[in-house]
Short mmCIF file of the C-alpha atoms (twelve columns), coordinates in Angstrom:
data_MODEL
# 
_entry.id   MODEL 
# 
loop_
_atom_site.group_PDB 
_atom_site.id 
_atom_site.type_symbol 
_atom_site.label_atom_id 
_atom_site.label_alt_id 
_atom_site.label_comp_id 
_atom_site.label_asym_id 
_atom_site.label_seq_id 
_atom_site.Cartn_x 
_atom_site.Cartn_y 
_atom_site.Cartn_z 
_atom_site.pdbx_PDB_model_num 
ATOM 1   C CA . UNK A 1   -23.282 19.565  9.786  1 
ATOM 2   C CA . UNK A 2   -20.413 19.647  7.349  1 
ATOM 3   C CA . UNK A 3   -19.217 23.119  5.853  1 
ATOM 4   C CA . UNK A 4   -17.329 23.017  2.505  1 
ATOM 5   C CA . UNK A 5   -13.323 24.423  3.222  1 
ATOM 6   C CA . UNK A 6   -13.029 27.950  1.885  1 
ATOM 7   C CA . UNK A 7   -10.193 27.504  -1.459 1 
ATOM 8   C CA . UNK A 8   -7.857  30.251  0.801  1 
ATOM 9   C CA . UNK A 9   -7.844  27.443  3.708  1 
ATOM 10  C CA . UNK A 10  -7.572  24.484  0.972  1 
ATOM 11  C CA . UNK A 11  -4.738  26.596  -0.216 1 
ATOM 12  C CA . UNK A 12  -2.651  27.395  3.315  1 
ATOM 13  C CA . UNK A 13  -3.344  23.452  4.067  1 
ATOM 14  C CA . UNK A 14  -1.192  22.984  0.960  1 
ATOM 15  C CA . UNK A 15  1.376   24.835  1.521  1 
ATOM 16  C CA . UNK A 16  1.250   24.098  5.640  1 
ATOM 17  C CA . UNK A 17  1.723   20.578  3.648  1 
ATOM 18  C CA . UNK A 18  4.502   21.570  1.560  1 
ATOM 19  C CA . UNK A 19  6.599   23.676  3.876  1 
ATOM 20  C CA . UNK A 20  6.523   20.454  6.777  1 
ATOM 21  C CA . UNK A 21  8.574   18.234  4.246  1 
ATOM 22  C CA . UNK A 22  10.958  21.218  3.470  1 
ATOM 23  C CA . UNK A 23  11.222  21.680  6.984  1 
ATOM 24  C CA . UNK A 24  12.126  18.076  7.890  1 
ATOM 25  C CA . UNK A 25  14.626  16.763  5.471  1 
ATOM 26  C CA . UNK A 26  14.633  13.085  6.812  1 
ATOM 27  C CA . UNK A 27  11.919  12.745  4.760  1 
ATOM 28  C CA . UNK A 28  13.614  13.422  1.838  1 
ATOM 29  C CA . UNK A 29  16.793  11.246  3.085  1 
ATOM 30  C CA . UNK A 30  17.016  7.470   1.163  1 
ATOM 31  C CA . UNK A 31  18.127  5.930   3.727  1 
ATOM 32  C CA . UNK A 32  15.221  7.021   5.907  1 
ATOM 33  C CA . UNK A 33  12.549  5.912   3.063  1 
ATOM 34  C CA . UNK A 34  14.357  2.239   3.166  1 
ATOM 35  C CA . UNK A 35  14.163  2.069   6.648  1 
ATOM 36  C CA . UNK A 36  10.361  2.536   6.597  1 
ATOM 37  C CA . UNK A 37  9.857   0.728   3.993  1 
ATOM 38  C CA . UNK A 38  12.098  -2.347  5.365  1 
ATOM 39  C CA . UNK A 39  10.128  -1.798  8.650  1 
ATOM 40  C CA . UNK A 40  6.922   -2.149  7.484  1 
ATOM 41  C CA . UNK A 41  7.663   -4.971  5.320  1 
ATOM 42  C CA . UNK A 42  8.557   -6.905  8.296  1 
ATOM 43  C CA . UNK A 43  5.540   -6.288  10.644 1 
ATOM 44  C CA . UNK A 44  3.470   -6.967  7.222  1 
ATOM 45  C CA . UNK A 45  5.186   -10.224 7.471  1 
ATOM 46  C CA . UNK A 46  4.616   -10.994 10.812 1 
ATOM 47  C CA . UNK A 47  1.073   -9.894  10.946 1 
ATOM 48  C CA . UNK A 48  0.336   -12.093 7.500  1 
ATOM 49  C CA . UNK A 49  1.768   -14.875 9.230  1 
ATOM 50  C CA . UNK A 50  -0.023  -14.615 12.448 1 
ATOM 51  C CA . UNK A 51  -3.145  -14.611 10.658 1 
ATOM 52  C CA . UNK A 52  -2.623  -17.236 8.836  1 
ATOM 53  C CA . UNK A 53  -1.896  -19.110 11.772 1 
ATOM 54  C CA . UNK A 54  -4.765  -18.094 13.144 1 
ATOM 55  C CA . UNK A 55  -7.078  -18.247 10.460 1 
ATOM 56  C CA . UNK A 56  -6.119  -22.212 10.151 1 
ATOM 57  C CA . UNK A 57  -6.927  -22.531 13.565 1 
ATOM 58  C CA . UNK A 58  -10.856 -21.523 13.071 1 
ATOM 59  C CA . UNK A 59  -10.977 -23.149 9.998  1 
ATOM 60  C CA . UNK A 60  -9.483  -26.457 11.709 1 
ATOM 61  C CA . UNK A 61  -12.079 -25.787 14.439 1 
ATOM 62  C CA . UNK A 62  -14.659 -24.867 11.680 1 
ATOM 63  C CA . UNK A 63  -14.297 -27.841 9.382  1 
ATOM 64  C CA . UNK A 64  -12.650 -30.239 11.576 1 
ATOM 65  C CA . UNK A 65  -13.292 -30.186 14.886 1 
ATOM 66  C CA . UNK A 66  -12.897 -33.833 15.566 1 
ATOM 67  C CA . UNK A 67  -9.117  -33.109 14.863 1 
ATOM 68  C CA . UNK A 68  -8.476  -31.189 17.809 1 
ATOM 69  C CA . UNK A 69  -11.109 -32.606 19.700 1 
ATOM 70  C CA . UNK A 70  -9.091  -36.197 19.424 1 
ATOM 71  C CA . UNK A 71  -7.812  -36.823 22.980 1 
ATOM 72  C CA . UNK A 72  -3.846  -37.157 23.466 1 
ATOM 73  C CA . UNK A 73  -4.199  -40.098 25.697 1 
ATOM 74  C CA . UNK A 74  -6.707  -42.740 24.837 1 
ATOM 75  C CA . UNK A 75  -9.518  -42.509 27.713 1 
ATOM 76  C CA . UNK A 76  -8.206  -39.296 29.145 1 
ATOM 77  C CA . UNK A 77  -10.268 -35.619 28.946 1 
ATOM 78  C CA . UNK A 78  -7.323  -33.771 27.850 1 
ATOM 79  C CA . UNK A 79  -7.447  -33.460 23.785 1 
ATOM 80  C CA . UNK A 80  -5.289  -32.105 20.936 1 
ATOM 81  C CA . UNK A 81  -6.891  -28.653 20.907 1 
ATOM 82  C CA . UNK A 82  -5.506  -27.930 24.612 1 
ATOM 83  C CA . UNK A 83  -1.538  -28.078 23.562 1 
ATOM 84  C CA . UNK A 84  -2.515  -26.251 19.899 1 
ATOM 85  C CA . UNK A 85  -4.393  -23.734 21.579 1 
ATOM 86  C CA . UNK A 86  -1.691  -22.869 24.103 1 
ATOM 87  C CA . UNK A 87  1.136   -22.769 21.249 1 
ATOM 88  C CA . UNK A 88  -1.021  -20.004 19.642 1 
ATOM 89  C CA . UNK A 89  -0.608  -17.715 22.825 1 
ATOM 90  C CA . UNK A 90  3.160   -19.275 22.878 1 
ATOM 91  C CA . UNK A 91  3.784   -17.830 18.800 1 
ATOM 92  C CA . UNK A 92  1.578   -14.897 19.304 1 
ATOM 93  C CA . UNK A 93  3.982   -13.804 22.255 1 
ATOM 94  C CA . UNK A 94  7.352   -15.171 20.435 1 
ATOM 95  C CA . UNK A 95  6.472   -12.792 17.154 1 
ATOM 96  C CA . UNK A 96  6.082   -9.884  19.191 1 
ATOM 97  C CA . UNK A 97  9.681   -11.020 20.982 1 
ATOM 98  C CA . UNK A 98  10.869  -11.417 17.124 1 
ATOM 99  C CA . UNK A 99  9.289   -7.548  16.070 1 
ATOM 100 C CA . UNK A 100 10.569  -6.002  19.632 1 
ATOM 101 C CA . UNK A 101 14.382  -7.514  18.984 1 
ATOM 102 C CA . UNK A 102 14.605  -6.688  15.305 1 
ATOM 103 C CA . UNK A 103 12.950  -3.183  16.213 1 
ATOM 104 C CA . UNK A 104 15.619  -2.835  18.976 1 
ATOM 105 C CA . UNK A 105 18.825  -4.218  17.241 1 
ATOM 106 C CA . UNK A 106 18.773  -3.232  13.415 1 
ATOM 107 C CA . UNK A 107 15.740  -0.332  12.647 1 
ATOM 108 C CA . UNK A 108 16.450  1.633   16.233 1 
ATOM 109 C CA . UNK A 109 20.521  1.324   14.980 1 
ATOM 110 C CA . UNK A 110 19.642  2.702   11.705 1 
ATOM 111 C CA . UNK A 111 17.320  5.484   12.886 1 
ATOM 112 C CA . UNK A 112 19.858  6.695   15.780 1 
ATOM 113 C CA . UNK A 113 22.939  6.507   12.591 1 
ATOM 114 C CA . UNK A 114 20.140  8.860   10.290 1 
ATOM 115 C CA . UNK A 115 19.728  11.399  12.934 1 
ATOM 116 C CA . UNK A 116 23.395  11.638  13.814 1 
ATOM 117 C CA . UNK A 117 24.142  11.704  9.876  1 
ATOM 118 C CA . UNK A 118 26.715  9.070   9.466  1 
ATOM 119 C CA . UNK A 119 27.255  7.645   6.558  1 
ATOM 120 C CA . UNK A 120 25.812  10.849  4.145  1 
# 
């Protein structure tokens, strides 16, 4: 059963709203805001891309399944969709290599230089 907030809690939610980004000025820092919005650009990126990836996949498996299903050796069991299949665990594991480095190398960097407050 849902009961309708009282306007005095509305109210003190506001201003428990308010007083959190007066009380942590990082949020109100530039270089913070570029930071989080360069990080999320890049794991956008990444995650667009891996679905992409794996959206052609299906839809190779969907609409032509004969392509993967063509064997690499004439007369042998083993067939394209083996090697392709593998390679998507191989670039799903190489992204998340590319997303930990970056994370580690440039935005933790950044974020340890904002807390210390170089470069104000």
């Amino acid at each position: 059963m849902e009961h309708p907030v009282p306007a005095v809690a509305g109210a003190a939610m506001e201003s428990m709203a308010a007083s959190a980004t007066a009380a942590h000025p990082l949020l109100n820092d530039s270089r913070f805001r570029d930071l989080v919005r360069k990080r999320r650009t890049f794991a956008w990126s990444l995650t667009l891309l891996m679905l992409a990836i794996y959206f052609a996949f299906i839809l190779t498996l969907a609409f032509s399944p004969k392509l993967l299903g063509t064997p690499i050796v004439s007369g042998e069991p083993s067939t394209w969709g083996i090697p392709v299949g593998f390679g998507m665990f191989v670039l799903t594991f190489a992204l998340v290599a590319v997303y930990v480095h970056r994370a580690n190398s440039v935005h933790d960097v950044i974020a340890a230089a904002i807390r210390a407050g170089d470069g104000q």
